[in-house]
C-alpha positions in Angstrom: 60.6 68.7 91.5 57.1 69.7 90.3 55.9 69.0 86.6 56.6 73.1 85.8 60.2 72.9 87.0 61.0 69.5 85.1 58.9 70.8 81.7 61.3 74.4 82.2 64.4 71.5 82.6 63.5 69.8 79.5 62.4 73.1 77.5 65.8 74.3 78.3 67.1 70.8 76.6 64.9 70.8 73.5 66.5 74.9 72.7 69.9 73.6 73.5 69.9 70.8 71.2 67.5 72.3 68.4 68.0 75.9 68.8 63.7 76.1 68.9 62.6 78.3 71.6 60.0 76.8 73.8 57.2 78.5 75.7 55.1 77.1 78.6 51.9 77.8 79.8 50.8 76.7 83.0 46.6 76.1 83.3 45.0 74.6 86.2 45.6 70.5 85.0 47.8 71.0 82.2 50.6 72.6 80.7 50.8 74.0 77.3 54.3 73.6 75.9 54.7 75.7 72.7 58.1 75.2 70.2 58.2 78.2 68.4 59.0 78.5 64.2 59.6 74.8 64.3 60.9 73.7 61.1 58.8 71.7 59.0 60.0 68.7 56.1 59.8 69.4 52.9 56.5 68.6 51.1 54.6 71.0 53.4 52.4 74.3 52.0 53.9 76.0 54.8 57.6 75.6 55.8 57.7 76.4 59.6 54.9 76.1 62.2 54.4 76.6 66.0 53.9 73.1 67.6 51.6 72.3 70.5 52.6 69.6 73.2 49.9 69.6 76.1 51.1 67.9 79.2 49.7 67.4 82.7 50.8 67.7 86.7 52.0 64.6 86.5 54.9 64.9 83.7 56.8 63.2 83.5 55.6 60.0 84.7 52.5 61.0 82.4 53.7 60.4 78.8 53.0 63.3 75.7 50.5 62.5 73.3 49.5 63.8 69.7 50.8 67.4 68.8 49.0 70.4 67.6 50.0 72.9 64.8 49.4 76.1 63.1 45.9 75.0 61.2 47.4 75.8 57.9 49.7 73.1 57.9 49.3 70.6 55.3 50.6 69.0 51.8 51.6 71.1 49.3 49.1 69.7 46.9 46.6 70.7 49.5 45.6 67.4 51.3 45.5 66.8 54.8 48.4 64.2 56.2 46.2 61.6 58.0 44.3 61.8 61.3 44.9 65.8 61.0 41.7 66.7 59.9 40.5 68.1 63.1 40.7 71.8 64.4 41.0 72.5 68.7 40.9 75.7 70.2 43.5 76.4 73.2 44.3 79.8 75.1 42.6 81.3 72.8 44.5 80.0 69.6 43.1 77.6 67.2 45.5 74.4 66.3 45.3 71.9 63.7 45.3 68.6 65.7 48.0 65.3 64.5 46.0 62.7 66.1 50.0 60.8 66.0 50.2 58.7 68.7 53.6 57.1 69.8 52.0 53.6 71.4 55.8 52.9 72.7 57.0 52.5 75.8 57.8 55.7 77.4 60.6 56.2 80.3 60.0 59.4 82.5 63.7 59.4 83.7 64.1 60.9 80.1 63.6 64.1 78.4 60.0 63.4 77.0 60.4 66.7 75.3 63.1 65.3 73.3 61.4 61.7 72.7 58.0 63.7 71.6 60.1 65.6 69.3 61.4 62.7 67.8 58.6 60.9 67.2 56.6 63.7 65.8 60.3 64.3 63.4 60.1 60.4 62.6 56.4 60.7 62.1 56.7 63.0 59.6 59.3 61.1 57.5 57.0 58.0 57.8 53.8 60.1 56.7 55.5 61.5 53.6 56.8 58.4 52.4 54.0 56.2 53.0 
């Protein structure tokens, strides 16, 4: 099964069990994997965001890093939640980049989809406490 067909798999996983609609866009080395009006904790200027994963051909024996979202995400006292100071610019959109990185072991016989989502959820919780 290519990377496209296991990503449209997974997608189809992460709307099931979320109910977020996910769109993917297919470039030459990578594949842009958006979750649309994802809901965002508490403690946030803006309450829901789209959310960028960027994956490759090789998903998903490649694991997800970081995650990308609308630039105007931040605290509600203004200040930017660490190592999310930096903008990128992809198809055409510019994306407020969480430089979050998971450093676990990853399996690709799982829904990485899922596991990114859940890291980025427990990130968040971990970011607004600490």
């Amino acid at each position: 099964m290519s990377a496209l067909e296991t990503l449209r798999e997974h997608a189809r996983e992460v709307t099931e069990a979320t109910g977020i609609r996910v769109d993917l866009v297919e470039e030459t080395n990578r594949i842009f994997v958006v979750l649309r009006d994802v809901p965002l904790p508490p403690g946030l200027l803006v309450p829901v965001s789209d959310v960028l994963f960027i994956a490759d051909k090789q998903y998903p024996l490649s694991a997800l890093d970081m995650f990308w979202t609308d630039i105007g995400v931040s605290w509600s006292d203004g200040t930017v939640p660490r190592s999310a100071d930096t903008f990128e610019t992809y198809k055409g959109r510019t994306w407020r980049r969480f430089s979050w990185h998971a450093n676990g072991v990853s399996s690709p016989t799982r829904n990485r989809l899922l596991d990114h989502f859940a890291f980025m959820e427990a990130r968040w919780a971990e970011e607004k406490g600490g």
